[in-house]
C-alpha positions in Angstrom: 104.3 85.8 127.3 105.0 87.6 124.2 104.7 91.4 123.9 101.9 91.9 122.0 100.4 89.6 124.8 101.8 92.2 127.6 100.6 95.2 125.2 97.0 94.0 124.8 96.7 93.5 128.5 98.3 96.7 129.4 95.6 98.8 126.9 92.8 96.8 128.9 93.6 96.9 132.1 93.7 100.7 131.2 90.5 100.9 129.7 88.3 103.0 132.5 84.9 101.7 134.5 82.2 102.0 132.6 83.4 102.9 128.8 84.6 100.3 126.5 87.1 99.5 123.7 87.1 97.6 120.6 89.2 94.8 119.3 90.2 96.5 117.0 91.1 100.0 119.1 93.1 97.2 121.3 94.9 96.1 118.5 96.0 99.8 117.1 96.7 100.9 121.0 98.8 97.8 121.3 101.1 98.4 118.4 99.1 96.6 115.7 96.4 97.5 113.5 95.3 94.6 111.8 95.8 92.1 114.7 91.9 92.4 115.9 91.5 88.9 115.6 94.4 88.3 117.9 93.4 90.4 120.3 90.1 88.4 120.6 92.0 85.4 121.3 94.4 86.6 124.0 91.3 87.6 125.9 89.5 84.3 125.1 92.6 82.7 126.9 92.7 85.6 130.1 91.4 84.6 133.4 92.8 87.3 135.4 90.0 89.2 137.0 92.1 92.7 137.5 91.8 92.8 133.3 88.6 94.3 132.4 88.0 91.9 129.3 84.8 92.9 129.5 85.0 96.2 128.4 85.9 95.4 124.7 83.5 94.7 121.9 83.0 94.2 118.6 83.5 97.0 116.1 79.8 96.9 115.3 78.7 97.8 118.5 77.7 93.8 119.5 79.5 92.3 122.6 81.4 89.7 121.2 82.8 86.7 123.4 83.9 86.7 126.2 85.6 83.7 128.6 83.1 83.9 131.8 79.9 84.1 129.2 78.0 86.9 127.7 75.7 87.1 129.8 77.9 87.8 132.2 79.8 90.7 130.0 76.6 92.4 129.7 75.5 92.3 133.7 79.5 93.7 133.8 78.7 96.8 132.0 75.3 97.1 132.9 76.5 97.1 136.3 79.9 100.0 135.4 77.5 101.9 133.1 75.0 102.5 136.0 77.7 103.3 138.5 79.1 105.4 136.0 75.5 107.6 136.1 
């Protein structure tokens, strides 16, 4: 795993319940600014469930991808945003 890899999972598994993150935020958080895009895909590739993938979004406010379905990322925060109430 490289450490970019480690960094970008480290700044999202730190991202709290119910707020979210962009790619590119990751990205600066994890040592790189222009590396949005690379963020993106080492969360496309992430199956572990204690990293809130989830939580990050597009810069414009849209959700973006996300491995499990989008449908599902939205029910996610849906779901932290009301707990969060």
């Amino acid at each position: 795993m490289t450490s970019f890899r480690k960094s970008v999972l480290r700044v999202v598994r730190g991202i709290p319940e119910g707020d979210t993150r962009t790619y590119k935020e990751v990205a600066i958080a994890a040592g790189n600014p222009k590396a949005a895009r690379a963020v993106g895909a080492i969360l496309k590739t992430n199956y572990d469930p204690t990293i809130p993938c989830h939580r990050v979004v597009k810069s414009d406010g849209t959700l973006g991808g996300y491995n499990r379905g989008v449908g599902t990322k939205r029910k996610l925060l849906d779901e932290e945003s009301r707990l969060k109430q």
